[in-house]
C-alpha positions, 0 to 999 in steps of 0.5 A: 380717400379718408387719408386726404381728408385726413391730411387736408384736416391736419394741415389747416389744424396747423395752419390756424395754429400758426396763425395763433402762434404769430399772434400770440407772439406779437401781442407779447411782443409789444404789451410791453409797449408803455400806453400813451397817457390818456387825454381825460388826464390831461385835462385835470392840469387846468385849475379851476380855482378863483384868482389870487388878485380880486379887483373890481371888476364885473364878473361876466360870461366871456362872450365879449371881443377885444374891440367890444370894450373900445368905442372909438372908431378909428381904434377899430378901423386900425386893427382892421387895417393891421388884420388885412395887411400885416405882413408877418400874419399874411405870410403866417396865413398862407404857411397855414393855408398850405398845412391845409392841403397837407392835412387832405393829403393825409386823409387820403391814405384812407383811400385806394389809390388808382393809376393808369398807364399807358405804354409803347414798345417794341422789341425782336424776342418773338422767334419766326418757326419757319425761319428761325429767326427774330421777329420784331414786333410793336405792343401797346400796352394801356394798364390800370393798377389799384392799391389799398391798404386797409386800416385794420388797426386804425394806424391810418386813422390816428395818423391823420387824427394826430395831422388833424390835431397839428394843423387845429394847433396852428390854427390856435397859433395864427388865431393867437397871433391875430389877437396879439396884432391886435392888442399891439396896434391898440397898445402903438395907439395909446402910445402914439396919443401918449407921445402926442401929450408928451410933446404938449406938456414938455413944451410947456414945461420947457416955456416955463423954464424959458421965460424963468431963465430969461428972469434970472439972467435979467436978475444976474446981471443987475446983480441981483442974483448969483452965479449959481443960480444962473447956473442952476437955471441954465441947467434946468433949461438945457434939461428942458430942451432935451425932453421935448427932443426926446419926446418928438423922437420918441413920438415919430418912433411910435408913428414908425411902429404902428405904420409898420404894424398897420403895413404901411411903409414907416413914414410917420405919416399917420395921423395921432388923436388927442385923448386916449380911447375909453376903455370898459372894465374887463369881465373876469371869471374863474382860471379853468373858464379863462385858460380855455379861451386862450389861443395858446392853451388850445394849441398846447391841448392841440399838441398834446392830442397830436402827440398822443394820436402820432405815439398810438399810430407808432405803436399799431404799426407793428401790428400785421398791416393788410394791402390789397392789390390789383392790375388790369390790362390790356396788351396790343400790337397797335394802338386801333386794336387795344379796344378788342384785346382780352382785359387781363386782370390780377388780384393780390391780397398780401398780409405783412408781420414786421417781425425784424427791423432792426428796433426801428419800429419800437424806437419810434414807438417809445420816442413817440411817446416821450414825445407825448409827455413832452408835450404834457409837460409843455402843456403845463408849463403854458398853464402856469405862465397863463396863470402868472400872467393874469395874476401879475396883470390884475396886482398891476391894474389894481396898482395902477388903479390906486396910483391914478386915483391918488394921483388926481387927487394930488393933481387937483390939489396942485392946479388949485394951488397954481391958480392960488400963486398966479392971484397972488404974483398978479397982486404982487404978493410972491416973486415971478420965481415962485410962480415958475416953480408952481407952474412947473411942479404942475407940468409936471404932475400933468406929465406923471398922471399921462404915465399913469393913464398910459400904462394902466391902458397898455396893462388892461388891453395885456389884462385882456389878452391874458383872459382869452379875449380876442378878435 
C-alpha cells in the first residue's frame, strides 16, 4: 500500500517537473525575443519648442474650428453642402462604417462561441440477432457545441487592442480628410471670387487698350504716328484680348471644380459673390499643443500603438494557449422523441505549446516588430513635415503680409496719380496716350493686389489646417 502512495508521489513530483521543464524551456525560447519599444517613448518625437517664423498673431488656446474664423454665410452653407455630398468622403465613410463592424468582429474572439446543429440520418449498421441481418434505421440527432479559448496571456486582447488602434487610425484619417474638404471648398471659393475679379479688370484693361488703338490707328493714318507704334499698339491689344479669354476659362474652371467638390454635376452653374470673405487671425500656440490637434499625427500615434499591440500579440502566441471545449446532444430515432432522449454532454479541456513551426511564429514576431519601428519612424517623419509646413506657411503669411501692405501703399499712390492725369487731359495739359498708359499702369495694380489678397487667403486657410484647425 505504502509503494502505491509512493508511486502516485513520484509520478506528480515528475509530472510538475515537466511542466517546470516546459516552461522554463519556452521562457528561454522567446527572452530572446526583442520587446517592442514602448509608447512613453514615442511620445518624446513631438517637440514642444517655439516656432521659428514669429507673426503677429494672437496667441490663443485652440478651442476655435475652421469656419469660426469666417462670417460669411454661404462659405458655410458651401462646406456644408460639400461634408453632406462629396462623393469621395461618402464612399470614404462607408469604407469606415464597414471597419466598424470589423472591429466588433474582432472583439468577439473574447467570447465563447456557441453553435447548435441539427442532423437527420439514416443508415443499416444495426445487426438483427435473431436474423443476422441489417437493420435499417432513422437518427435524429439535434446538438449543442461551445469553444472557448481563454486568453490567458492577453494575446486576444492586444489583437483587438491593435484593431482597435487601426480603426481610431482611420477614423483620424476621414477626420483629416473632412477638414481638407473643407479648407478646398473654401480655397475653390476664394478662387471662384478671385477669377470673378479677374474677369472685371482685365476687361477694363482690354477697354483701355481699345479705345488706345483706335487713337493710333487714327493717328497712323493722319500721319501722325508710325508704323511701329501701330505695331506696338496692335500687340498690346491682341495681349489684351487673350487675358480676359483666359480669365473667363480659368474662372468656368473654378465653377467646375467647386460644383464637383460640393457634388454637383460641373455645369458652372454656381453662382460667384463679389468680395472675397473676412477671414480672423489664426490663434498660434506652441509645436507639441498644435502637432496634437492635427488628424494626420493622431493616425500616425494610431499606427504606431497598433503596431505595438499586433507585435505584443505575435509574441504571446508562443505562449501555451488554453481552449475549452464541450458537446452536448441528443440522439433519436424520431424527431417527436428527441425531447425524452438522454442529454449526453462532453467536456474537453486542452492546453496547446507550439513547440515546432517551422519559425513561423517568430518570423512573425520579429516582422511584427519591424513593423513597430516602421511606424516610429513614419511617425516621425509626419511630425517634420508638420513642422515644415507650419513653419513654411507662417514665413508665407508674413510674406504675403508685407507685399500687401506695401502694395496698397503703391496703389493708392497710382489712383491718386490717375486721378491727377485724367484733370490734366480734361484741361488738355498731356495727350489722351499718357492717360491710357495711367489708366492701365492702374489696372494693372488692381489686378496685382487681387493676387495678392487671393493668396495670402488660400495661405491662411493652408495656415490653419496646418495648425490642427478643423471642422
Amino acid at each position: 500500500m505504502s509503494f502505491e502512495i509512493n508511486m502516485k508521489m513520484r509520478n506528480k513530483t515528475n509530472y510538475k517537473i515537466a511542466i517546470l521543464t516546459i516552461a522554463i524551456f519556452f521562457l528561454l525560447a522567446i527572452s530572446g525575443c526583442k520587446a517592442p519599444v514602448k509608447l512613453s517613448k514615442v511620445e518624446s518625437i513631438i517637440p514642444s519648442q517655439q516656432w521659428n517664423e514669429a507673426i503677429p498673431m494672437d496667441s490663443l488656446p485652440i478651442t476655435r474650428g475652421l469656419l469660426d474664423f469666417f462670417q460669411d454665410r454661404r462659405l458655410k452653407a458651401l462646406v456644408e453642402e460639400a461634408l453632406n455630398n462629396n462623393l469621395d468622403l461618402k464612399s470614404t465613410a462607408l469604407r469606415l462604417e464597414a471597419a466598424s463592424f470589423f472591429l466588433k468582429q474582432s472583439s468577439a474572439l473574447k467570447f465563447p462561441g456557441i453553435n447548435i446543429s441539427a442532423n437527420k440520418g439514416r443508415s443499416n449498421s444495426l445487426i438483427n440477432p435473431a436474423t443476422g441481418k441489417h437493420i435499417a434505421q432513422n437518427s435524429h440527432t439535434l446538438s449543442m457545441n461551445i469553444s472557448w479559448e481563454l486568453d490567458l496571456w492577453g494575446k486576444i486582447k492586444d489583437t483587438h487592442l491593435a484593431d482597435k488602434s487601426n480603426f481610431q487610425m482611420q477614423a483620424y484619417e476621414f477626420k483629416g480628410l473632412k477638414d481638407a474638404l473643407a479648407a478646398r471648398v473654401i480655397q475653390s471659393y476664394i478662387n471662384l471670387i478671385s477669377s470673378g475679379r479677374k474677369i472685371q479688370l482685365t476687361h477694363d484693361i482690354l477697354m483701355d487698350t481699345e479705345i488706345s488703338n483706335k487713337s493710333v490707328r487714327k493717328k497712323f493714318k493722319d500721319g501722325l504716328a508710325m508704323l511701329e507704334e501701330l505695331n506696338q499698339s496692335n500687340t498690346e491689344l491682341a495681349l489684351a484680348r487673350m487675358e480676359y479669354r483666359n480669365s473667363k476659362v480659368d474662372y468656368n474652371k473654378d465653377k467646375r471644380t467647386l460644383e464637383v467638390l460640393l457634388g454637383r454635376i460641373p455645369e458652372t452653374k454656381i453662382i460667384a459673390a463679389v468680395n472675397f470673405p473676412e477671414m480672423e487671425s489664426l490663434p498660434v500656440k506652441i509645436p507639441s499643443v498644435v502637432l496634437r490637434n492635427r488628424p494626420d499625427i493622431k493616425a500616425a500615434l494610431s499606427s504606431v500603438k497598433a503596431n505595438i499591440s499586433f507585435a505584443n500579440s505575435s509574441k504571446k502566441a508562443m505562449l501555451p494557449g488554453f481552449n475549452l471545449s464541450a458537446e452536448m446532444f441528443k440522439n433519436a430515432a424520431a424527431i417527436g422523441d428527441l425531447s425524452g432522449a438522454t442529454l449526453i454532454w462532453n467536456v474537453i479541456g486542452s492546453l496547446t505549446q507550439p513547440i515546432f513551426n517551422g519559425g513561423r511564429l517568430r518570423n512573425e514576431y520579429k516582422a511584427r516588430t519591424k513593423n513597430a519601428e516602421a511606424a516610429i519612424i513614419d511617425l516621425k517623419q509626419k511630425v517634420y513635415s508638420a513642422l515644415i509646413e507650419v513653419e513654411n506657411a507662417l514665413g508665407y503669411e508674413k510674406t504675403l503680409l508685407t507685399m500687401e501692405t506695401t502694395l496698397k501703399t503703391t496703389h493708392q499712390y497710382i489712383i491718386e496719380n490717375k486721378k491727377i492725369y485724367e484733370e490734366k487731359y480734361n484741361k488738355g495739359l498731356v495727350p489722351f496716350y499718357v492717360l491710357l498708359d495711367v489708366k492701365k499702369q492702374a489696372n494693372q495694380s488692381t489686378l496685382r493686389l487681387n493676387e495678392i489678397k487671393t493668396n495670402r487667403l488660400n495661405n491662411r486657410i493652408a495656415l490653419a489646417l496646418a495648425l490642427g484647425y478643423g471642422i
